[in-house]
C-alpha positions as CSV (number, residue, x, y, z in Angstrom):
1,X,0.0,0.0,0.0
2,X,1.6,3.2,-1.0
3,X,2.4,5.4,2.4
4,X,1.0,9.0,2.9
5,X,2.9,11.5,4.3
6,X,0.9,14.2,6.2
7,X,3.1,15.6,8.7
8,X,4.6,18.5,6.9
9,X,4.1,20.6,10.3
10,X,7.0,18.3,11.9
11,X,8.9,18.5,7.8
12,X,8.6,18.8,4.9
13,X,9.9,16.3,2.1
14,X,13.5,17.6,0.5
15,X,12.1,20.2,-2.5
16,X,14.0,19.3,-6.3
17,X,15.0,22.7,-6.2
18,X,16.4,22.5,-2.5
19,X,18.1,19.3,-4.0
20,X,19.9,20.6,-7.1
21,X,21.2,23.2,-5.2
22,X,22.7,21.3,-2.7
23,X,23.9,19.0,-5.2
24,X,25.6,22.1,-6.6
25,X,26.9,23.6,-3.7
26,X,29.3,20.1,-3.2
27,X,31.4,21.1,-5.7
28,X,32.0,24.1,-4.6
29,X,35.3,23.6,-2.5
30,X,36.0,26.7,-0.6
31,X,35.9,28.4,2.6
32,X,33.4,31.6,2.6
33,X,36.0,33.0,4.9
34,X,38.4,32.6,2.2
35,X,39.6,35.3,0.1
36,X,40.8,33.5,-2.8
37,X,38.9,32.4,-6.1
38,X,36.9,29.2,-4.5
39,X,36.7,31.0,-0.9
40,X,34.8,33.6,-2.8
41,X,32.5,31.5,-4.8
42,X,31.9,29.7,-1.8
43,X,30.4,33.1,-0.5
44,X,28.5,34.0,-3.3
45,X,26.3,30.6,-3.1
46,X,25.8,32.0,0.9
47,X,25.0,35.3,-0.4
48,X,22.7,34.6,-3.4
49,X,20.8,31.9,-0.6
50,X,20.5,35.2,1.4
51,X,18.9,37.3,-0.9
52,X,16.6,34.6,-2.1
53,X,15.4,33.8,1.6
54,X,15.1,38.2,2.2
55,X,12.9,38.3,-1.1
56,X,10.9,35.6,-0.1
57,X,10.5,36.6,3.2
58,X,10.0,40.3,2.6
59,X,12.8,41.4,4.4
60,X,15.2,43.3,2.0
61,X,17.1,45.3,4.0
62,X,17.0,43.1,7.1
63,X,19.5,40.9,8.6
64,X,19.4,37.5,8.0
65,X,21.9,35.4,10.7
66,X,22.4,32.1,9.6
67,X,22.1,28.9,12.6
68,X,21.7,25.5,13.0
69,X,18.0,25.9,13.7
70,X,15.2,28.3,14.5
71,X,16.1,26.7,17.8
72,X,19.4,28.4,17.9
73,X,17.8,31.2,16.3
74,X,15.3,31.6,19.3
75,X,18.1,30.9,21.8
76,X,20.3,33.8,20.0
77,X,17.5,36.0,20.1
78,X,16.0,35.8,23.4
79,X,18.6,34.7,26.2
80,X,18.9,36.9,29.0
81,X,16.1,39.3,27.6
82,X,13.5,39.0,30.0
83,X,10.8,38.0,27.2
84,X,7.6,36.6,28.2
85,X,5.3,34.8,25.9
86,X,2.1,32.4,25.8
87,X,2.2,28.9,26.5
88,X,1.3,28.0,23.0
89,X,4.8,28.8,21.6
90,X,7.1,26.1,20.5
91,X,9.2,24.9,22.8
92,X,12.4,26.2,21.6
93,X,10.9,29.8,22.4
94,X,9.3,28.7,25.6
95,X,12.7,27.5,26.9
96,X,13.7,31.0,27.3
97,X,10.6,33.3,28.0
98,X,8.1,33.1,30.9
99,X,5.1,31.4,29.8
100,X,2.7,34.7,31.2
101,X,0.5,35.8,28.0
102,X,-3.2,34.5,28.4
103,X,-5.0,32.4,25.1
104,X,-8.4,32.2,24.7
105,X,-10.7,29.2,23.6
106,X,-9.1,29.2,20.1
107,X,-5.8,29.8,21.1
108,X,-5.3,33.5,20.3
109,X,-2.4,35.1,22.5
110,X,-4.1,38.5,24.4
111,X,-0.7,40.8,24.3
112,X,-0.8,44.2,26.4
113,X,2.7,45.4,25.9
114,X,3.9,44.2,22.6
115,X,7.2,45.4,23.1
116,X,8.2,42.9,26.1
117,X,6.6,40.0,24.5
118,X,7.2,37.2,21.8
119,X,4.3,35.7,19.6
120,X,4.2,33.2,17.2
121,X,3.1,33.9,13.8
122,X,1.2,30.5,13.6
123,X,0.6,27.4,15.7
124,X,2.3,24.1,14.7
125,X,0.1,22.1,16.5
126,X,-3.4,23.9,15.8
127,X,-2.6,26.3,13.1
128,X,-4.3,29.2,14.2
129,X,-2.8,32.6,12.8
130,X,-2.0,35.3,15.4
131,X,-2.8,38.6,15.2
132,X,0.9,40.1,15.7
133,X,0.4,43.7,16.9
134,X,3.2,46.7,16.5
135,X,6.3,46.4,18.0
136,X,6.9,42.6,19.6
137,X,10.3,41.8,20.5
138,X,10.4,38.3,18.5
139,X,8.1,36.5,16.3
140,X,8.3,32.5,15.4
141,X,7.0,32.6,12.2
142,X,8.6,29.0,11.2
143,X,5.1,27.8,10.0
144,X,3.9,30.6,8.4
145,X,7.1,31.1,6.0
146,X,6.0,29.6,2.6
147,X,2.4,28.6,3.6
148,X,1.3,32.6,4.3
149,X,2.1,35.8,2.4
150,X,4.6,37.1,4.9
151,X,6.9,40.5,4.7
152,X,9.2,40.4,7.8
153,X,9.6,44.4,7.2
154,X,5.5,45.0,7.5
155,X,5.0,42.3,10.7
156,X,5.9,45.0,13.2
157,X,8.0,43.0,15.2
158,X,12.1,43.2,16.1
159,X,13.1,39.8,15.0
160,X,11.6,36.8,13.7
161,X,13.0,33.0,13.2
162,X,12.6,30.5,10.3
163,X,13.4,26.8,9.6
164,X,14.9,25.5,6.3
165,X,12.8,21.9,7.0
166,X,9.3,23.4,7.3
167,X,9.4,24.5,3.6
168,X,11.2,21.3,1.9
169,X,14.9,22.4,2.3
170,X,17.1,20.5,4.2
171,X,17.2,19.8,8.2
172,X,19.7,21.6,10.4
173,X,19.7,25.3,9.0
174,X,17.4,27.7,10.2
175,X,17.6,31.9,10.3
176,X,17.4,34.6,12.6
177,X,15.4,37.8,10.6
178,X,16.5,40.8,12.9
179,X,15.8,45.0,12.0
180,X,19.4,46.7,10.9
181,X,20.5,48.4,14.2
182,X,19.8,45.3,16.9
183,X,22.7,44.9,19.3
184,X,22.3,41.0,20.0
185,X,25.5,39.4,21.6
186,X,26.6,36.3,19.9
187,X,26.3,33.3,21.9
188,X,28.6,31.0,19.8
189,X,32.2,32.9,19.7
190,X,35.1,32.4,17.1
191,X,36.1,33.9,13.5
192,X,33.1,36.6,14.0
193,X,31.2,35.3,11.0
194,X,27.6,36.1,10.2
195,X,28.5,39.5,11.1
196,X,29.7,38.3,14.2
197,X,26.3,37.2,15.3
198,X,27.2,33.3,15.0
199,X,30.6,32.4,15.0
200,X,31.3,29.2,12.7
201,X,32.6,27.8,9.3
202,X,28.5,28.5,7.3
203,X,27.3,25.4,6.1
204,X,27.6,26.6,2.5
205,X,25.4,22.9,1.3
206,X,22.5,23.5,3.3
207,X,22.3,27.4,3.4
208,X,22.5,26.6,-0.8
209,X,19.1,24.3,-0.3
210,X,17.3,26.9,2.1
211,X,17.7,29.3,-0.5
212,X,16.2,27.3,-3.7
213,X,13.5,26.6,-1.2
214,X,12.6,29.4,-0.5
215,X,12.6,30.8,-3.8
216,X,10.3,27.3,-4.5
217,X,8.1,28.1,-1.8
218,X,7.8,31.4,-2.9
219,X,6.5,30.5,-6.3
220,X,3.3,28.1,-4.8
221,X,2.4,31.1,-2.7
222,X,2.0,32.5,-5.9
223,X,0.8,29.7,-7.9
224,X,-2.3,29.3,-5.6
225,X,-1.1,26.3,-3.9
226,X,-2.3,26.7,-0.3
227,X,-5.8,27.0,-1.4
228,X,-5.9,24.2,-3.2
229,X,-4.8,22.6,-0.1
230,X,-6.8,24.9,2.6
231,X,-9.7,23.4,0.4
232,X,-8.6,19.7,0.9
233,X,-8.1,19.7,4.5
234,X,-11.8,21.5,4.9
235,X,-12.8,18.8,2.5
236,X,-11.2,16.0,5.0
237,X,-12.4,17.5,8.0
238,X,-16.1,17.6,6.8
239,X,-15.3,13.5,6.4
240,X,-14.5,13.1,9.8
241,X,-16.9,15.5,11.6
242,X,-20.0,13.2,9.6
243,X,-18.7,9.8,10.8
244,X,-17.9,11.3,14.8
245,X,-20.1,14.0,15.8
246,X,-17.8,13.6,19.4
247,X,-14.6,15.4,17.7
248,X,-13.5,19.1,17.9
249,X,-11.1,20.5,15.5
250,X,-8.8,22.6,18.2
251,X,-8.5,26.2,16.5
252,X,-11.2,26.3,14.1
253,X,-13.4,29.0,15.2
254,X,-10.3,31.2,13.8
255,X,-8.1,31.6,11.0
256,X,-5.7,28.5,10.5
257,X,-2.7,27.6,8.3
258,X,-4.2,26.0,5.2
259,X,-3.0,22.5,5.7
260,X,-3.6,22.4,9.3
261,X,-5.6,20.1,11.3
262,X,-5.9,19.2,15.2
263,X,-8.6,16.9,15.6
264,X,-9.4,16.1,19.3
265,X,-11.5,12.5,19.6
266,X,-12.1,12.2,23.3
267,X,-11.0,9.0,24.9
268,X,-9.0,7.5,22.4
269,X,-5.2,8.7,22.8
270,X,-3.4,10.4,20.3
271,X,-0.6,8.3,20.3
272,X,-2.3,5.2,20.1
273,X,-4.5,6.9,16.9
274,X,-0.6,7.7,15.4
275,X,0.4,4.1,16.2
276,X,-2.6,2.6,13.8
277,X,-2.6,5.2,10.9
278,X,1.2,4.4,10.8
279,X,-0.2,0.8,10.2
280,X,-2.6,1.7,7.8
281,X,-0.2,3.2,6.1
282,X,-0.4,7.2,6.9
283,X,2.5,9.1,8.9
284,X,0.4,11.9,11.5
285,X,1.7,13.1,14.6
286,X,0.4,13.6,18.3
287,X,1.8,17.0,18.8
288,X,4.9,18.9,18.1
289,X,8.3,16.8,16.5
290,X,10.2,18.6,18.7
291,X,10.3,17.2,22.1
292,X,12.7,14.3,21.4
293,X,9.8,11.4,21.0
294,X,8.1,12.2,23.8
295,X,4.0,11.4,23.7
296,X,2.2,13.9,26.4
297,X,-1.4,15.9,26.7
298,X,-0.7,18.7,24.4
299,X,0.3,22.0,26.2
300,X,-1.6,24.1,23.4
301,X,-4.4,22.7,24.0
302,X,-4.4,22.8,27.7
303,X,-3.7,26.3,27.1
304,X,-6.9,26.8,24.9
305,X,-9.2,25.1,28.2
306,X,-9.0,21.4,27.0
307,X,-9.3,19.1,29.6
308,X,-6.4,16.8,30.1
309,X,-7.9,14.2,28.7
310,X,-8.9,15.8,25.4
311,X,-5.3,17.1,25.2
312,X,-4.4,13.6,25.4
313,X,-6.6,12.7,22.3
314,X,-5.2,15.0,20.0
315,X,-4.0,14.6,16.0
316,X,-2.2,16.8,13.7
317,X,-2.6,16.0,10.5
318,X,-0.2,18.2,8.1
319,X,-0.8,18.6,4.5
320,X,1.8,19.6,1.9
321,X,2.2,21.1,-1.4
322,X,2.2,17.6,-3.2
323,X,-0.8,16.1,-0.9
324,X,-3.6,15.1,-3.6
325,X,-7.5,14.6,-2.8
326,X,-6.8,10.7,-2.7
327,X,-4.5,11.3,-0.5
328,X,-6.9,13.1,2.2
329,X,-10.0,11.4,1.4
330,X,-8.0,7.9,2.1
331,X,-7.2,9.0,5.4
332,X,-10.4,10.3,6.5
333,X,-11.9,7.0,5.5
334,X,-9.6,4.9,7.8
335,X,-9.7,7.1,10.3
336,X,-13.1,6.7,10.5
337,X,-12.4,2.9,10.6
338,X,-10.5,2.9,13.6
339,X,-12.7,5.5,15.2
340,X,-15.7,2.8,15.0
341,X,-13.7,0.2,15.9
342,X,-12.5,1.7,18.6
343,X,-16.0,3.1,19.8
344,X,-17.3,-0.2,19.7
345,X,-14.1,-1.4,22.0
346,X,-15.6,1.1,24.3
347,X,-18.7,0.6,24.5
């Protein structure tokens, strides 16, 4: 049976584009710290990658500090500022900021003084879309980059982080966005590179492949992509809701990322709901990838007033830019399987 992929949320399949220009970037042999002939072409694939991300992004004009990560990114940002947040923010942000910032039933952060605060631009978990207001310190806008229109220099906000792996480029590069005129100390010391932000030879392979997929994901924002695929997932979720008239969709009662869907089914575990669409062939997750394969009652969603068991009994199902209708409609249909089987278990 061929497998489905819907977990584009945790990341996104390696783009062509992001591949060829990896595959490129190999035989490129020098040092961008290097002032010689290949040092310098070296820099020039870090520099065009630069550009293509700032166009994309909307942020001509901005820095753009290449890391490991948007974890590293956050942890550049936002160690020792005194930045509090909501607890709906990834856990990379929410490692460093005080978890203060009410949500209310759909998960939309209530921000008094921007200034002190970061927000996320979207929920991985949920999808809902914040509103970002004027002036926030830091924005995670890791899901929204290449599934939203986004322009970093019209969100208001003094920084902002991105992942490579969210938008089909390659794991293990990510960027912090920050204004020109940010004094930010680097935490990772050495040959000053990335304007002595992030010490560090750059990873000249995958900062090539962030680029091309940028520029890529630029071009399905444009091609209407994301609609075709907001309209699949509404199309899958209208599935589900006939067969189980028990299920909430976390976040719908406000605007969502197009391929996102959190779909709570009371008493029947997330991770035992992961466990048998991965044997029916269909890769979903329980939550956010990012806490090192641990299966817990979703933190969003106990943010958003979910008891603990419903945040127990939580999906995310992630669609991408190559998911079809047979893809989706497959899906609901053995999801609603297991769902009856699993009723009648319980009955």
């Amino acid at each position: 049976m061929k497998r489905v992929y819907l977990d584009h949320n945790a990341t996104t399949p390696l783009r062509d584009e992001a591949r060829a220009a990896m595959v490129a970037a190999m035989d490129v042999a020098g040092n961008p710290s290097s002032v010689h002939a290949e040092g310098r072409a070296a820099k020039a694939l870090v520099e065009k990658a630069r550009a293509q991300i700032a166009a994309a992004l909307g942020a001509e004009g901005a820095d753009i500090v290449f890391t490991s990560g948007a974890t590293e990114a956050a942890a550049l940002a936002l160690e020792g500022r005194g930045i509090a947040c909501a607890a709906v923010e990834h856990e990379a942000v929410l490692a460093w900021c005080e978890a203060s910032l009410p949500v209310d039933a759909n998960g939309k952060v209530q921000v008094a003084t921007p200034h002190a605060y970061a927000v996320q631009l979207a929920n991985s978990e949920t999808g809902v879309i914040q509103d970002l207001p004027e002036g926030l310190a830091l924005s995670d806008i890791t899901q929204g980059f290449g599934k939203l229109p986004i322009a970093f220099n019209w969100l208001g906000c003094d920084m902002a982080l991105v992942s490579a792996h969210k938008l089909g480029g390659p794991k293990g590069i990510g960027a912090l966005v920050m204004k020109r005129g940010i004094d930010l100390a680097a935490r990772i010391r050495g040959g000053g590179q990335e304007m002595g932000r992030r010490s560090g030879t750059e990873n000249v392979i995958g900062i090539a492949g962030f680029g091309a997929a940028a520029e890529a994901a630029a071009r399905d924002l444009s091609d209407g992509v994301w609609e075709r695929i907001a309209a699949l997932r509404d199309k899958m979720e209208a599935a589900i809701a006939a067969e189980a008239s028990d299920i909430t969709f976390a976040g719908k009662g406000a605007a969502r990322l197009p391929n996102t869907s959190c779909i709570v089914s009371p008493g029947w575990k997330g991770e035992t709901q992961v466990m048998q669409m991965d044997l029916n062939g269909f890769a979903i997750s329980a939550g956010s990838a990012c806490s090192s394969g641990k299966v817990r009652a979703s933190k969003v969603l106990a943010a958003m007033g979910f008891d603990e068991g419903a945040a127990a009994s939580a999906i995310r199902v992630s669609l991408g830019p190559l998911t079809t209708e047979d893809d989706v409609m497959r899906f609901a249909e053995r999801w609603c399987a297991q769902s009856r089987k699993h009723r009648a278990r319980a009955a």
